[in-house]
C-alpha positions as CSV (number, residue, x, y, z in Angstrom):
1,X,-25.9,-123.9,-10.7
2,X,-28.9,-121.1,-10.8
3,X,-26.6,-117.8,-11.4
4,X,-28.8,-115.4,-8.9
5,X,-27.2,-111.6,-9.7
6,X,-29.6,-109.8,-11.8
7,X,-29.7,-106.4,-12.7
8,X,-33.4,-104.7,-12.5
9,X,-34.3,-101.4,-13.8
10,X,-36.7,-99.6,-12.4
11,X,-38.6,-96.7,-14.2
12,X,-39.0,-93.0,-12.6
13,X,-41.4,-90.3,-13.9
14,X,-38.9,-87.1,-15.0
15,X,-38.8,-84.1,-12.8
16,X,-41.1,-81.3,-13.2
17,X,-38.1,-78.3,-13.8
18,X,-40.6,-75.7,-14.6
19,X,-42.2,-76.3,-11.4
20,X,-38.9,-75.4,-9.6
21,X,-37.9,-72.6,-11.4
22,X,-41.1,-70.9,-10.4
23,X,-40.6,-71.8,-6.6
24,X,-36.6,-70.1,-7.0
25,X,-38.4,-66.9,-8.6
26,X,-40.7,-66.8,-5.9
27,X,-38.8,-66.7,-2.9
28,X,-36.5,-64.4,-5.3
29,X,-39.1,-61.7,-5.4
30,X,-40.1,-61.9,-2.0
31,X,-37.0,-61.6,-0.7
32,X,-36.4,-58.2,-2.8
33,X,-40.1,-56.5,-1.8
34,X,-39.0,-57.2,1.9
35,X,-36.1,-55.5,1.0
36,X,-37.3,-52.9,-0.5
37,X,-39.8,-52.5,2.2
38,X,-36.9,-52.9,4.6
39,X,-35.6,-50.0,3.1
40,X,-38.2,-47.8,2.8
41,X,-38.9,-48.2,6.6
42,X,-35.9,-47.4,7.6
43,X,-35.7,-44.5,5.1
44,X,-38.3,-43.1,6.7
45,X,-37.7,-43.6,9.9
46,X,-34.6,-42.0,9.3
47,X,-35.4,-38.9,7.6
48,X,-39.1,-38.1,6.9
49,X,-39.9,-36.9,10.3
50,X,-37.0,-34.7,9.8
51,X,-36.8,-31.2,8.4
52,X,-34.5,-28.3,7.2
53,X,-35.4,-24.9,5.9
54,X,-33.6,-22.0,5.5
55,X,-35.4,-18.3,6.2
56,X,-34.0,-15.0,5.1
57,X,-35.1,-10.9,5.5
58,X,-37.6,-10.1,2.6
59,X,-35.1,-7.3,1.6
60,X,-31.8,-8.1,1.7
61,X,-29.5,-5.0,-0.1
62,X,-26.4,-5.3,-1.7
63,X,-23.6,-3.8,0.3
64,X,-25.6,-4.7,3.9
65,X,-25.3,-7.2,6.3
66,X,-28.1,-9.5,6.7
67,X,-28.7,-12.6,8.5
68,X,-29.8,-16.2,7.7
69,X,-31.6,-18.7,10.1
70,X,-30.8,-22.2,9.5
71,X,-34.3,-24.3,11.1
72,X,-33.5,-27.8,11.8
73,X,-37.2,-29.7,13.1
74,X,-36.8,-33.0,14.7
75,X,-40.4,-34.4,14.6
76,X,-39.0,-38.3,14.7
77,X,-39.8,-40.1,17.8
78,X,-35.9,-40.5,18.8
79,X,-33.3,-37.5,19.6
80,X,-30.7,-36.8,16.5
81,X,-27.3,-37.3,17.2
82,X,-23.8,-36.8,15.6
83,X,-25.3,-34.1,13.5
84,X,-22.8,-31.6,11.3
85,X,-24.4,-28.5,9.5
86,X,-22.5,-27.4,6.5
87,X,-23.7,-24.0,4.9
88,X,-23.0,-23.1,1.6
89,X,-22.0,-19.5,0.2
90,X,-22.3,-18.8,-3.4
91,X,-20.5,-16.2,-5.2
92,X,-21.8,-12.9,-3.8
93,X,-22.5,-13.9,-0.3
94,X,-19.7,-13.6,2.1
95,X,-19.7,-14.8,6.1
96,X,-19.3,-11.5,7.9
97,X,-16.9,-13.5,10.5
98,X,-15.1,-16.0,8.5
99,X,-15.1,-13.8,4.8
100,X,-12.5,-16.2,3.5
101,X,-14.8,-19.0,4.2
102,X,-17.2,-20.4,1.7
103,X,-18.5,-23.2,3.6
104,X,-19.8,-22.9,7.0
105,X,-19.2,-26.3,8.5
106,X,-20.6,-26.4,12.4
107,X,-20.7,-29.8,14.8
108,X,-24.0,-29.5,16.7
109,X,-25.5,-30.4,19.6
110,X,-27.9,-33.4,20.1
111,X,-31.2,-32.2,19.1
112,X,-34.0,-34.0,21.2
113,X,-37.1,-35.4,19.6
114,X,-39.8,-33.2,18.7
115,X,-37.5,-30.1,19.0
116,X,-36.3,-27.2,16.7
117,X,-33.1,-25.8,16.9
118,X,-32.3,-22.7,15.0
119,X,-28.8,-21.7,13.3
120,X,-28.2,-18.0,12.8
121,X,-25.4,-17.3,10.4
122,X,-24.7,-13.6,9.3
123,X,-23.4,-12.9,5.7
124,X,-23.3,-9.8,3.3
125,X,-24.5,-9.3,-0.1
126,X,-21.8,-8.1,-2.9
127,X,-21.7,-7.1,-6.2
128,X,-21.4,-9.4,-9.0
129,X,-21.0,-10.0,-12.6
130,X,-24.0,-11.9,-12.9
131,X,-27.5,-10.9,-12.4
132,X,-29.0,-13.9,-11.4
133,X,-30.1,-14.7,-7.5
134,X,-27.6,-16.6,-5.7
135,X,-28.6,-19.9,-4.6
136,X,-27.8,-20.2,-0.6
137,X,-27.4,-23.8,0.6
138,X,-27.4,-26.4,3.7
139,X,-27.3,-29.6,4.3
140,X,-27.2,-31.7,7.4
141,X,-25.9,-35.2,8.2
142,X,-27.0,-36.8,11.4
143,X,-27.6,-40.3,12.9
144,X,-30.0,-41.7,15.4
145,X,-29.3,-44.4,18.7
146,X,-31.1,-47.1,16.9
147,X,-29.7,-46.5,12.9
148,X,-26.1,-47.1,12.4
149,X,-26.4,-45.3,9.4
150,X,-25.7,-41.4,8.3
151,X,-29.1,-39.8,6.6
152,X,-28.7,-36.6,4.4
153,X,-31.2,-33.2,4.1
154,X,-30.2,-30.7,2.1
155,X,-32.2,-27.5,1.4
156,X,-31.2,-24.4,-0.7
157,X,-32.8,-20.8,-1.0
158,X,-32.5,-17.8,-3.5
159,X,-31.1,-14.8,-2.6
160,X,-32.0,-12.1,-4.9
161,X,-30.5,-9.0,-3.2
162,X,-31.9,-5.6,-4.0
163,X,-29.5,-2.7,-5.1
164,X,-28.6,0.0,-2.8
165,X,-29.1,3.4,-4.6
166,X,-27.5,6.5,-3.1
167,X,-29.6,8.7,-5.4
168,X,-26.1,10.7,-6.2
169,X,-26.7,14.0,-7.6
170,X,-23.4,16.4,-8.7
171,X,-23.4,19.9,-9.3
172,X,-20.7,21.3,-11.6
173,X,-20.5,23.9,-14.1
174,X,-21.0,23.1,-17.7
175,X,-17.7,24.3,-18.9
176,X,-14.5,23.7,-16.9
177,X,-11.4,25.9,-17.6
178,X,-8.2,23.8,-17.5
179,X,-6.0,24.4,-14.6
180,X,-8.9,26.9,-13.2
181,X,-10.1,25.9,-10.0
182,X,-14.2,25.5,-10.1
183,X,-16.1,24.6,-7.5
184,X,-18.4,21.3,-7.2
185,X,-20.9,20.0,-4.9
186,X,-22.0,15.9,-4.5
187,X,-25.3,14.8,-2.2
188,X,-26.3,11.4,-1.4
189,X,-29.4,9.6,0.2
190,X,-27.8,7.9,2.6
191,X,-31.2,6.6,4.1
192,X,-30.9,2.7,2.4
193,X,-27.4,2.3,4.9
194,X,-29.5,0.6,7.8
195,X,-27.6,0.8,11.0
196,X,-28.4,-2.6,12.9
197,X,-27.7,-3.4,16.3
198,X,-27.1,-6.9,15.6
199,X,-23.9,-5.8,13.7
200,X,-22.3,-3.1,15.9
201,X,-19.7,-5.1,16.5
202,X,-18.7,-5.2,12.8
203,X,-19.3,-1.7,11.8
204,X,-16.2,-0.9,12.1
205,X,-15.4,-3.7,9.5
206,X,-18.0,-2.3,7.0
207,X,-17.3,1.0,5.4
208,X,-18.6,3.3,2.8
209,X,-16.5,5.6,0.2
210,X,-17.1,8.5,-2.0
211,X,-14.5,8.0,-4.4
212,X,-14.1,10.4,-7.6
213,X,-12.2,8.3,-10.4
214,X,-9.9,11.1,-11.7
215,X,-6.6,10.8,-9.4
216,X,-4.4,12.0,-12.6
217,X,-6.7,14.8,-13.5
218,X,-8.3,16.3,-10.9
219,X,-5.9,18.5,-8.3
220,X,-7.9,18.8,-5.3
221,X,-7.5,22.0,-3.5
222,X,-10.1,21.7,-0.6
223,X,-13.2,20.1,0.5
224,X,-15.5,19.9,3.2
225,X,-15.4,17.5,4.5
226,X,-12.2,17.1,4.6
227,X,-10.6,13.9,2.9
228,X,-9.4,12.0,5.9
229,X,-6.7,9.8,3.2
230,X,-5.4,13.3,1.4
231,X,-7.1,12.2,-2.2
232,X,-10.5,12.0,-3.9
233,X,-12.5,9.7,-0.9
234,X,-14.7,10.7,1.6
235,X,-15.7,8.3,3.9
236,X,-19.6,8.4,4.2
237,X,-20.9,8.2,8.0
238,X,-24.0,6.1,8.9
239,X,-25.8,8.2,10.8
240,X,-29.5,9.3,11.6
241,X,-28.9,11.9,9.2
242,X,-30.6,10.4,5.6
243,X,-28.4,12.9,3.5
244,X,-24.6,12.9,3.0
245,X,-23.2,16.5,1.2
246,X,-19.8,17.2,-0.1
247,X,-18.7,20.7,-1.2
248,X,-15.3,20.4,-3.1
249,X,-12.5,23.0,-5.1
250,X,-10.4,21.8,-7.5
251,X,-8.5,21.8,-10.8
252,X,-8.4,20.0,-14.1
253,X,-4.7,19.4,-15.2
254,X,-3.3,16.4,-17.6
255,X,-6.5,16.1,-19.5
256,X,-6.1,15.2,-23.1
257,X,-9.4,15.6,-24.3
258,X,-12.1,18.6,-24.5
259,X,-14.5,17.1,-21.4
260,X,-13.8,16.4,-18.2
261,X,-15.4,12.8,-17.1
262,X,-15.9,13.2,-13.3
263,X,-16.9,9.6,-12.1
264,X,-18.8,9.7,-8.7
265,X,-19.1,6.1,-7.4
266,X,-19.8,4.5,-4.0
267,X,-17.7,1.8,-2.9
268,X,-18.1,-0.8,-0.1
269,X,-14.8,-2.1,1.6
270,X,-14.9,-5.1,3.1
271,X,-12.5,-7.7,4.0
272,X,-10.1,-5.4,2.2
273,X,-11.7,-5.7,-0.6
274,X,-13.9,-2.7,-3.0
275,X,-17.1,-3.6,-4.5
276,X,-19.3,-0.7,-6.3
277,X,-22.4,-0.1,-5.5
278,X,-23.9,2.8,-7.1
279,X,-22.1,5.7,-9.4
280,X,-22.7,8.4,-12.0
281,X,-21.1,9.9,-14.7
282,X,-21.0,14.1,-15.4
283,X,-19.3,15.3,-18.3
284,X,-18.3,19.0,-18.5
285,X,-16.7,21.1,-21.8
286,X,-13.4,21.8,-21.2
287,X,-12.0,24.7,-22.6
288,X,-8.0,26.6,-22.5
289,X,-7.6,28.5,-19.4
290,X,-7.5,32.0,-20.4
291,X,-4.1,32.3,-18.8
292,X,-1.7,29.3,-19.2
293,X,0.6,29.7,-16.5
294,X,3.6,27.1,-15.7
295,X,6.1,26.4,-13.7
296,X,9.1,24.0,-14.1
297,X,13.1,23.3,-12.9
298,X,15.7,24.5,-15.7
299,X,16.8,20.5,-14.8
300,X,13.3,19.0,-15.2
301,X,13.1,16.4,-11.8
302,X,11.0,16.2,-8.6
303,X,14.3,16.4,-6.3
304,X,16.9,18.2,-5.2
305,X,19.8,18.0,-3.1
306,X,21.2,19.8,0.4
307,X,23.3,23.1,-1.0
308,X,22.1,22.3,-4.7
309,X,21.3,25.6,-7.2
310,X,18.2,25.2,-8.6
311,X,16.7,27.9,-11.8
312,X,13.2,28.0,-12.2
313,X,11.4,28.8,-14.9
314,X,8.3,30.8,-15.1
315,X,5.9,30.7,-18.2
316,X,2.8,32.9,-18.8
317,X,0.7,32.8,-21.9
318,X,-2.4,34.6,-23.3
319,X,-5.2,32.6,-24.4
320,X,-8.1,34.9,-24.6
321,X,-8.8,36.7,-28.2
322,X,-8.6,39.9,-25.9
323,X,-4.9,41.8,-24.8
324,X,-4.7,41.4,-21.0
325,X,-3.6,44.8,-18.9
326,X,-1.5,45.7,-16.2
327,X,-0.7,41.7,-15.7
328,X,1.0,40.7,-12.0
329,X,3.0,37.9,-11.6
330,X,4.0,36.8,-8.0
331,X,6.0,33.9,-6.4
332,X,6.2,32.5,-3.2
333,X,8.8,29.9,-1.9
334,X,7.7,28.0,0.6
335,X,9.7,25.4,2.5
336,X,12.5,26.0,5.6
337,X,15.6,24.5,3.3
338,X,15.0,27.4,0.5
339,X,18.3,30.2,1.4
340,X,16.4,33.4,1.1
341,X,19.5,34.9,0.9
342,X,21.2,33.6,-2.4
343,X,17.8,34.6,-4.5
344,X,18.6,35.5,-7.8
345,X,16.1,37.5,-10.0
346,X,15.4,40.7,-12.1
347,X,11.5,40.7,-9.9
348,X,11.1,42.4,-6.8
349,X,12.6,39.9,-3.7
350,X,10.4,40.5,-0.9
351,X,12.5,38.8,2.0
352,X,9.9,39.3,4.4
353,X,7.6,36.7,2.7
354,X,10.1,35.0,0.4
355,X,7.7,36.0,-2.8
356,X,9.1,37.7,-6.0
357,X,6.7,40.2,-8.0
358,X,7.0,40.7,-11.5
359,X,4.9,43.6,-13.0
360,X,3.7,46.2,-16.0
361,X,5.7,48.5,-13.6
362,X,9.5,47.2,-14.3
363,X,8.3,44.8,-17.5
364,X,6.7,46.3,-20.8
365,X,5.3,42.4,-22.0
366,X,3.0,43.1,-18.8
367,X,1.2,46.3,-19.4
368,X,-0.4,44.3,-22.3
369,X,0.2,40.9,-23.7
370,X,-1.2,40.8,-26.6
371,X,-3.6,37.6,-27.8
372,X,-1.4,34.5,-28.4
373,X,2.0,36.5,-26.6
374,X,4.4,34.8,-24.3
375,X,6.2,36.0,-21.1
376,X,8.9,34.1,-19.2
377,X,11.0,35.2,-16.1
378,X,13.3,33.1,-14.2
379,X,14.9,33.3,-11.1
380,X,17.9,30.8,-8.9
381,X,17.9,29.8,-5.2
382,X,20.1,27.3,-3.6
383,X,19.0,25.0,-1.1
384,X,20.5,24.9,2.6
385,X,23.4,23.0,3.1
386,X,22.5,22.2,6.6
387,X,19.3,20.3,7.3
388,X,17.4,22.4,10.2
389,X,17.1,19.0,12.8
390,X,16.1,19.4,16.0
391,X,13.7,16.3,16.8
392,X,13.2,12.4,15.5
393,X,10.1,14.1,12.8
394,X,12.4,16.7,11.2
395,X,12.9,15.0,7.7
396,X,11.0,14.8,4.2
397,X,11.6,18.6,3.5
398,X,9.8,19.8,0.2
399,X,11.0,23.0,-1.2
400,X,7.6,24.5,-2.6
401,X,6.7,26.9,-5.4
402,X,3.3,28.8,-5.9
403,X,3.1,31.3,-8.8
404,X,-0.3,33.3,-9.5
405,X,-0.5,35.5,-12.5
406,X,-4.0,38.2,-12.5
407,X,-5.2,40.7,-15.1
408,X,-8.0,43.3,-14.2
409,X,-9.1,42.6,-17.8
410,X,-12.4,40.5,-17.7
411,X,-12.8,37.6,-20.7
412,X,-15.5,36.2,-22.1
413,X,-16.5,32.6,-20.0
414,X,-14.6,34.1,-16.8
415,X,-17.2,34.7,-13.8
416,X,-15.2,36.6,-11.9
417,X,-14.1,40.5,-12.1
418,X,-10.9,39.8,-13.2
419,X,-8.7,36.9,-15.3
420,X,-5.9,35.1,-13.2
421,X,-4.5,31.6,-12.7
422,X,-2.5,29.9,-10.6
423,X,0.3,27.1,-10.7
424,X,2.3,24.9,-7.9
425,X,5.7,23.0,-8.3
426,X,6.8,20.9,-5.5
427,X,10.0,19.6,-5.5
428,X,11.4,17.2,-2.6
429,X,15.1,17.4,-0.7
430,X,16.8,14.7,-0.9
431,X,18.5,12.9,1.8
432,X,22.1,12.8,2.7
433,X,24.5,10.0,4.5
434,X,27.6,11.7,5.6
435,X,30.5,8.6,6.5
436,X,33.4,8.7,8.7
437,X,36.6,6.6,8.9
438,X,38.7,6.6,11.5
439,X,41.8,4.8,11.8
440,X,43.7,4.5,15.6
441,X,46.6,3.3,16.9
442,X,46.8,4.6,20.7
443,X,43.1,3.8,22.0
444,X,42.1,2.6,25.9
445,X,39.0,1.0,24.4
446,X,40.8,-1.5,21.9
447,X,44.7,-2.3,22.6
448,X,47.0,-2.2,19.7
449,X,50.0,-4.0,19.6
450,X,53.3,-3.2,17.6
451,X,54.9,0.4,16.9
452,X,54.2,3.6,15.5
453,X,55.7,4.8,13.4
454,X,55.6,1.0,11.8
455,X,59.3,-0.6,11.8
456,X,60.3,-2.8,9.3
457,X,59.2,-6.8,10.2
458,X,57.1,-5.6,13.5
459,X,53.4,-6.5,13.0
460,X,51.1,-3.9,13.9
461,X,47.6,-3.6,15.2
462,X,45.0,-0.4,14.1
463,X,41.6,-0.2,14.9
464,X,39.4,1.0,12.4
465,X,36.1,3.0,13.6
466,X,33.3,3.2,10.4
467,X,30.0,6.1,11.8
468,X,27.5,6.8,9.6
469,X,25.0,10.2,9.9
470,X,21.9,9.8,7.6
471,X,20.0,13.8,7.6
472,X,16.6,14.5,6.1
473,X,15.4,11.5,5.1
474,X,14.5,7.5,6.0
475,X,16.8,5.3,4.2
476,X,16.8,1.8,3.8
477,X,20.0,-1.0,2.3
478,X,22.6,1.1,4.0
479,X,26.3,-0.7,2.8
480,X,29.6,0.4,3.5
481,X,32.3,-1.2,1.7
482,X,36.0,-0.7,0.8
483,X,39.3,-2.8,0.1
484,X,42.2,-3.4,2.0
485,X,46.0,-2.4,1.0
486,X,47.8,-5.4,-0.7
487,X,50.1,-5.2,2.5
488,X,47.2,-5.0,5.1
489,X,45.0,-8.4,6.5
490,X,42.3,-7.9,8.2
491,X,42.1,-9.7,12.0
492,X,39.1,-9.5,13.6
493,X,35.5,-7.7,14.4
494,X,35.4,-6.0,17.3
495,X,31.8,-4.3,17.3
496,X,29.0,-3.3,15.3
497,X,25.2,-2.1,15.5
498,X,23.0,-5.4,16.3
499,X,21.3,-6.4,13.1
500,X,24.5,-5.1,10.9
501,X,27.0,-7.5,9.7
502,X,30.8,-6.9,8.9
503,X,31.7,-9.1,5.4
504,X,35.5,-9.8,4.1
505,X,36.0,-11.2,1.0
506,X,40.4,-12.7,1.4
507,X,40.2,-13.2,-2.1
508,X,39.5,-9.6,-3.1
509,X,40.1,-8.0,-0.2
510,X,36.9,-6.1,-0.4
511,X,35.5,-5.4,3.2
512,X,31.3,-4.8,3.4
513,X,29.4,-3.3,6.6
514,X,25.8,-4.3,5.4
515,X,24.1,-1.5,8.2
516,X,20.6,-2.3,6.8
517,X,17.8,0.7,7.6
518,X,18.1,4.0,8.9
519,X,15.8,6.4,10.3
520,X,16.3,10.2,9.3
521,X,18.4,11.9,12.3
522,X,20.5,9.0,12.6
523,X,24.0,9.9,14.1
524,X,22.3,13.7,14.6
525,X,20.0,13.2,17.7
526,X,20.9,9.5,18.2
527,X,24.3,8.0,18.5
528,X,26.5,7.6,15.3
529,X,26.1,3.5,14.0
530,X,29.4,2.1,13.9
531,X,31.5,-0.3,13.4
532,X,34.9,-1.4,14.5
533,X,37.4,-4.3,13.5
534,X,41.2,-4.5,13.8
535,X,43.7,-4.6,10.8
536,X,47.4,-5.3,11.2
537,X,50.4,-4.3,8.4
538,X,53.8,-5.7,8.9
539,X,56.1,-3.8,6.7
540,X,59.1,-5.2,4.9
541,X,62.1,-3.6,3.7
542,X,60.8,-1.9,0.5
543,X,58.2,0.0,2.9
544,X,61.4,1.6,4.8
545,X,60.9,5.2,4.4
546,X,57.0,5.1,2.7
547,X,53.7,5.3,4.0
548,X,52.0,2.1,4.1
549,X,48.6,2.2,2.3
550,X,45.8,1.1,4.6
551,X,42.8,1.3,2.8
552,X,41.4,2.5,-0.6
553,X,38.4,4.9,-0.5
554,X,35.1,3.9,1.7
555,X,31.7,4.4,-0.2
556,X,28.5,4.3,1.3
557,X,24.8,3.9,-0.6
558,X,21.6,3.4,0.2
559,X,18.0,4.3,-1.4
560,X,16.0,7.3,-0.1
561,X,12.5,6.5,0.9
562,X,11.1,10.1,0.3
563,X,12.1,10.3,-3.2
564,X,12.6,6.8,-4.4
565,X,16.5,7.7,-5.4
566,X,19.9,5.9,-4.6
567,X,22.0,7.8,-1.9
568,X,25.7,7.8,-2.3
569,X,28.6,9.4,-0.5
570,X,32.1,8.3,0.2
571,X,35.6,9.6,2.0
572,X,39.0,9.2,1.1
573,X,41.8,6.6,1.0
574,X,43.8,6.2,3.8
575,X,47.4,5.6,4.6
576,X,49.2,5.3,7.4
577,X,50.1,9.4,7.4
578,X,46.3,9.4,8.0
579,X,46.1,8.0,11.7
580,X,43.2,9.8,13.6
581,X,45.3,9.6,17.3
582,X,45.2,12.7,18.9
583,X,47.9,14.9,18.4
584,X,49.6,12.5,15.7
585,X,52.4,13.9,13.4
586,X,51.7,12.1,9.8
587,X,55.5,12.0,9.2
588,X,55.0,9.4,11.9
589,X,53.3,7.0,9.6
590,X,56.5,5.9,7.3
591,X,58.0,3.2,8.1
592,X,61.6,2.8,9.7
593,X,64.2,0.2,9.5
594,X,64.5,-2.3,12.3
595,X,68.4,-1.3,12.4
C-alpha cells in the first residue's frame, strides 16, 4: 500500500518591513499638513478679515471725562454673528455710568460683511499711586453662519492721562498771630475744567472742591464765597470764566507748633468718592497773640441743661513786652434760653443788648496791665426753664458767648491802630423728656370693673395712661419702664403709638414701653405719645385698712441727638391714694373689709 499524505514546504521571500513603515509615515504626515492647512484656513477665514481697535482723545486729563470708541471692521465675506464686546478698565479708569463696573460686557448686534460698527464708551481718568499709563482693553468673541466655532480679537491701548493743574496761588501774611483773625486770598485757573456737551447729563455727577486741610486749626469767620457745607470747601463752578477767586477771614487756634501749614488742594468727587488733583502748601510764622483772651464754663462741658446756673470765666493776658492802657473788656450773650434777668456780675449789665463791660473805669488791672499780668472776671446766668416752642423747628438752642478785649496801645507786629482780640464759647441746651403717669379708675373710654375704694377679695380693674413730652431737642431710644406692686398683675394692652411696643417681664414684674424716636416738640405742638394697659389688685385681709402699692417709680431715657448725651427723667411711685379720677379723695384708696 503506496501511503499518499505528504507534507510539502514551500519557501516565501520575507517581507520588506522597512518598506511599510515608510508608507505608515507617509500617509502620517500627510494627514497632519492637511490638518494643519485645514486649520490655518479656517483660522483665517475666521478672523483675519476681521479687526478691532480702540481710539482715544490725544489729551485725555486727569479728573475729566473723556470718551473711548471701540471700532469693530468686518472685512470677511460673511456677516458676524453672536458677537459679545467685553471692555476692560484698569485701575484709574472708571465707566462714567456703571463706576462700580470694571468690565464692560455688551451683546451686539449682527454686524454685516464689509461693515464697521463703532462702540462709544465714556470713562474718567483718576488719580493713582502709580505713574505708569494705564493699559485700556477689548476683546471680542463672535461666530459666523458657516463656522461653528467662537474666534477671539483682543486689542489694548495706553492711556497716559495728563495732570490737571489749577495753577493755585495763596496770599497770606508771613506771620500769623494765634487766635488773630488775618485775612487770606486763594485763585485758581480754572481754564483746564472743559465743559462738554457730551456730558451734561453727568455734570451734576462730577464736581470740583477747594478744600483747606486744617478743620482743627483754622476757625473760619467769613468767606466769599460763601462755603455752601459751613467748613473749609468751596465748590469750584465750571464756567466760561477761566479764573476761580476766594477771599477768606479766619483764625488759628489749637496749633502746637510755631507755623501754620495751610494745605490748599483740589479734589474731584465722584461716585462718592475724593481723588486729589492738584494742591499747595504755604507755611506762615506763628507767633503769641498779643492779647490771650479766653473763655470757659466754671464746669468745663459743651452742654447745659433747661433752668441750669452756669459761671463763666473770663481770662485776659498780656503778651506784648509793652503795658497795655485803658483795656475794655465786653461780653455778649447771645441765644433766646439765656435769663437776662438772673445775670450776676461786678461789669456793667447792659439789658438792652445782654453784653457786660468791664473797664479801666471800675477795674485798676485795666488802666494798665503790665507785660506778662493777668486779669480774670466772671459772671453767672441761668438758663430758661421753659423752652420758647412755638413751631415743629424750634429746638437745638445754643446759648452763645462772645468776649472782645481792645487796647488803644499799638504793639510791635500789630497792623492795626490799636491791640484787641476776640474769643467765642458755644455751649448747647440740652434736651428734656418730661413723663406722666396716670392711674384711673372711673373712665368712659376703658371700663373698670370692681370697687373703689378696693374691698377686701374684690378684684379690681385701673387703667394706666403713660404720655411723654420731649422739648428742645430730637431724641432717639425713648424707653419707659417700671415694676409692678407684689400684689398687682398686669391684664392687658389697651393702646399705644404704632411702632411702640408694651414689654412685661412675670418673672420680675418689670413693665417696658420701648417708644423708639422722637422729634423735638413732641407732646408740645403734637399730641402727647401714650400708652395704656389695664392692671387689676385684689386685696386680702392684711391690705384692710392700707393703701395698696400699685407701681414703683416710672423712669424714662433716651439719648439727645444735639449733644450726643443720655436723657433721663422719671415720676414718682404710685399707690392707690394716687388715683388721677377727677375729684378723688386719696383716703379712698385704702382698702376696706368685705364685712
Amino acid at each position: 500500500m503506496i501511503n499518499l499524505d505528504t507534507e510539502e514546504k514551500i519557501d516565501t521571500p520575507p517581507k520588506d518591513r522597512r518598506g511599510f513603515s515608510s508608507k505608515v509615515l507617509l500617509i502620517s504626515v500627510t494627514v497632519i499638513l492637511l490638518g494643519v492647512g485645514v486649520f490655518l484656513y479656517i483660522s483665517q477665514l475666521g478672523t483675519g478679515d476681521v479687526q478691532i481697535s480702540i481710539e482715544i482723545p490725544d489729551n485725555v486729563k486727569m479728573g475729566q471725562p473723556f470718551e473711548a470708541e471701540v471700532n469693530i471692521s468686518n472685512n470677511s465675506s460673511e456677516n458676524i454673528l453672536e458677537s459679545k464686546l467685553t471692555i476692560s478698565l484698569p485701575t484709574g479708569i472708571i465707566l462714567l455710568d456703571s463706576p462700580d463696573k470694571r468690565n464692560d460686557v455688551r451683546e451686539l448686534e449682527e454686524i454685516p460683511n464689509t461693515n464697521v460698527l463703532k462702540e462709544k464708551v465714556r470713562l474718567i481718568a483718576v488719580p493713582t499711586d502709580s505713574d505708569r499709563g494705564h493699559e485700556l482693553r477689548a476683546s471680542l468673541t463672535y461666530t459666523t453662519k458657516s463656522l461653528s466655532a467662537f474666534f477671539n480679537k483682543n486689542t489694548v491701548v495706553n492711556v497716559s492721562p495728563q495732570n490737571t493743574t489749577f495753577d493755585i496761588d495763596m496770599t497770606v501774611p508771613s506771620v500769623i498771630f494765634s487766635g488773630q483773625e488775618f485775612s487770606s486770598k486763594i485763585l485758581l485757573n480754572t481754564s483746564q475744567i472743559e465743559s462738554k456737551e457730551e456730558f451734561n447729563d453727568i455734570s451734576e455727577k462730577i464736581k470740583y472742591y477747594l478744600i483747606l486741610e486744617n478743620e482743627d486749626e483754622l476757625d473760619l469767620v467769613s468767606s466769599e464765597p460763601k462755603s455752601s457745607f459751613n467748613d473749609l470747601k468751596w465748590e469750584i463752578p465750571i464756567t466760561e470764566e477761566k479764573d476761580y477767586e476766594l477771599n477768606f477771614v479766619a483764625r488759628a487756634v489749637n496749633v502746637s507748633t510755631d507755623v501754620l501749614s495751610l494745605k490748599p488742594r483740589i479734589i474731584l468727587n465722584f461716585a462718592d468718592e475724593n481723588y486729589e488733583l492738584d494742591r499747595i502748601d504755604e507755611n506762615p510764622l506763628l507767633a503769641p497773640s498779643p492779647l490771650t483772651l479766653g473763655i470757659r464754663l466754671s464746669d468745663p462741658k459743651s452742654y447745659a441743661f433747661a433752668g441750669e446756673e452756669l459761671t463763666y470765666i473770663v481770662t485776659l493776658k498780656n503778651n506784648t513786652e509793652v503795658p497795655l492802657r485803658n483795656v475794655i473788656v465786653r461780653t455778649q450773650l447771645i441765644g433766646e434760653m439765656f435769663d437776662g434777668e438772673t445775670v450776676d456780675t461786678d461789669g456793667k449789665f447792659n439789658s438792652l443788648d445782654s453784653s457786660i463791660v468791664w473797664s479801666s473805669a471800675d477795674f485798676d488791672e485795666l488802666s494798665s496791665l503790665g507785660v506778662g499780668r493777668q486779669a480774670t472776671f466772671s459772671f453767672a446766668v441761668t438758663v430758661k426753664k421753659d423752652f420758647p416752642i412755638s413751631q415743629i423747628n424750634d429746638k437745638n438752642f445754643v446759648l452763645k458767648v462772645n468776649v472782645t478785649a481792645e487796647s488803644p496801645t499799638i504793639t510791635q507786629g500789630v497792623s492795626t491802630d490799636r491791640t484787641s482780640t476776640d474769643a467765642t464759647l458755644q455751649t448747647k441746651v440740652a434736651g428734656d423728656l418730661d413723663l406722666k403717669n396716670s392711674i384711673y379708675f372711673d373712665e368712659s373710654e376703658y371700663e373698670n370693673s370692681g370697687l373703689i375704694p378696693p374691698k377686701e377679695g374684690t378684684k379690681t380693674t385701673l387703667s394706666v395712661h403713660w404720655s411723654v413730652e420731649n422739648k428742645g431737642t430730637d431724641v432717639r431710644g425713648v424707653q419707659l419702664r417700671s415694676r409692678l406692686g407684689s400684689n398687682v398683675l398686669f391684664e392687658e394692652v389697651l393702646s399705644s403709638p404704632e411702632g411702640s411696643t408694651i414689654e412685661y417681664d412675670e418673672s420680675t414684674r418689670d413693665l417696658f414701653w420701648n417708644l423708639g424716636d422722637l422729634s423735638a416738640g413732641a407732646g408740645i405742638i403734637s399730641k402727647d405719645p401714650e400708652a395704656i394697659f389695664k392692671i387689676s389688685i385684689t386685696p386680702n385681709n392684711s391690705d384692710i385698712g392700707n393703701f395698696i402699692h400699685l407701681m414703683d417709680l416710672v423712669t424714662i431715657s433716651a439719648t439727645d441727638e444735639f449733644t450726643g448725651i443720655s436723657l433721663s427723667g422719671s415720676s414718682a411711685s404710685v399707690d392707690t391714694s394716687g388715683l388721677s379720677d377727677s375729684g378723688f379723695d386719696a383716703e379712698d384708696g385704702r382698702v376696706i373689709s368685705n364685712e
